[in-house]
N, C-alpha and C positions, 0 to 999 in steps of 0.2 A: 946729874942729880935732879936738875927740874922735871925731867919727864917721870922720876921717880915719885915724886909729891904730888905732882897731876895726873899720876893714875895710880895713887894708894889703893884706892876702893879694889880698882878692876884688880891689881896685884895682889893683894889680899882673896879674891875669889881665885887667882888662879892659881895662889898656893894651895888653896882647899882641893882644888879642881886636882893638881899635880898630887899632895900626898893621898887622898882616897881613891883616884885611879890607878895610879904607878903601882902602888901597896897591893890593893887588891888585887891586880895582875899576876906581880911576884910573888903575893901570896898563892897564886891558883898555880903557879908554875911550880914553885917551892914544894907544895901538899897536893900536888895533881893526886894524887891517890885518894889522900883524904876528902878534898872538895869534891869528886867527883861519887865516891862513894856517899859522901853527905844528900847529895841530891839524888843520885839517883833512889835515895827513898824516899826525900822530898817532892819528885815529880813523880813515884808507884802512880800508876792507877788513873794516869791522865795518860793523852796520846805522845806525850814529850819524852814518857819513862824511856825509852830506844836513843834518844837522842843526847843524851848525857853530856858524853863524854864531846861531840860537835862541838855543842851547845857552850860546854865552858872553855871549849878550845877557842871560838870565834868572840867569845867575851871577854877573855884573857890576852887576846891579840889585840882586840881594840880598847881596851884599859890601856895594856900596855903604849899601843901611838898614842893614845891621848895623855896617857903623863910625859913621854918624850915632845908629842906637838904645845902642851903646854909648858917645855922649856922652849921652845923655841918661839912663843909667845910671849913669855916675860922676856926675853931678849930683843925679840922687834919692840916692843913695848914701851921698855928702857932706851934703847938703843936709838930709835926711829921715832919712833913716836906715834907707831903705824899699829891698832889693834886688829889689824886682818887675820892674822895667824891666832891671835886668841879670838877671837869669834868664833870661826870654824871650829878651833878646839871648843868652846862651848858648844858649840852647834852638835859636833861628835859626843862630847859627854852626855849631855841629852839623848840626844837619839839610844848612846849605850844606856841611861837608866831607863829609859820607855821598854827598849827590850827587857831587862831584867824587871821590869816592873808589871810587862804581860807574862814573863813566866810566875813570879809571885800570885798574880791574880788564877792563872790555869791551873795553880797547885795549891787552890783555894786559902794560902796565907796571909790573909788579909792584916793582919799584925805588920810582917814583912811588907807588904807593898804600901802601908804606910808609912813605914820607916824612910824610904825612899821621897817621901813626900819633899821633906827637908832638903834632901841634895838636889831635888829637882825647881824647887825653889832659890837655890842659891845660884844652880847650875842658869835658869831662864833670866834670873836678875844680870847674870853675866852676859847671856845674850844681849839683853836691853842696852845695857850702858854699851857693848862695844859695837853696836851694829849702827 
């Protein structure tokens, strides 16, 4: 239980980090038809529009490790006391919203790529503290 009280904060980001990546993953796997339909009239008319279906297959993959790498985070976490595993996994969620966050920008949704501002905020504070 002491490791669990001296890393509240970090366990807290990384339940964020687990339910909005894991979700969104199984969501894109769950509605592949839907999301992919969705976008591809969201990317019409930039050079992305061909790349659709890729695009949310390699997104979808990497949600998906990064809410499994962040159980395996809150386990060394708890467990060890060791935040290496959750770092990376921040390090990877990052990296996945920069990606979604240059397609937002090239399918001129500036609304959307603000949205993301927030997770990528909470996503780098989780860097800080466990690096």
């Amino acid at each position: 239980m002491e490791n669990l009280y001296a890393n509240i904060t970090e366990l807290f980001i990384l339940l964020f980090i687990l339910i909005t990546f894991l979700q969104s993953g199984i969501d894109k796997a769950a509605d592949w038809k839907g999301n992919t339909g969705w976008l591809k009239e969201h990317f019409s008319g930039t050079f992305l529009a061909g790349q659709v279906p890729l695009m949310v297959g390699i997104i979808m993959i990497i949600e998906i490790i990064t809410g499994f790498a962040t159980i395996l985070g809150i386990i060394w976490l708890i467990a060890y006391n060791d935040p290496t595993i959750a770092l990376y996994t921040c390090i990877l969620a990052a990296i996945t919203l920069l990606m979604l966050l240059f397609g937002q920008r090239i399918a001129k949704d500036y609304a959307g790529a603000f949205t993301l501002t927030g997770y990528f905020i909470v996503v780098i504070f989780g860097v800080y503290l466990m690096s």
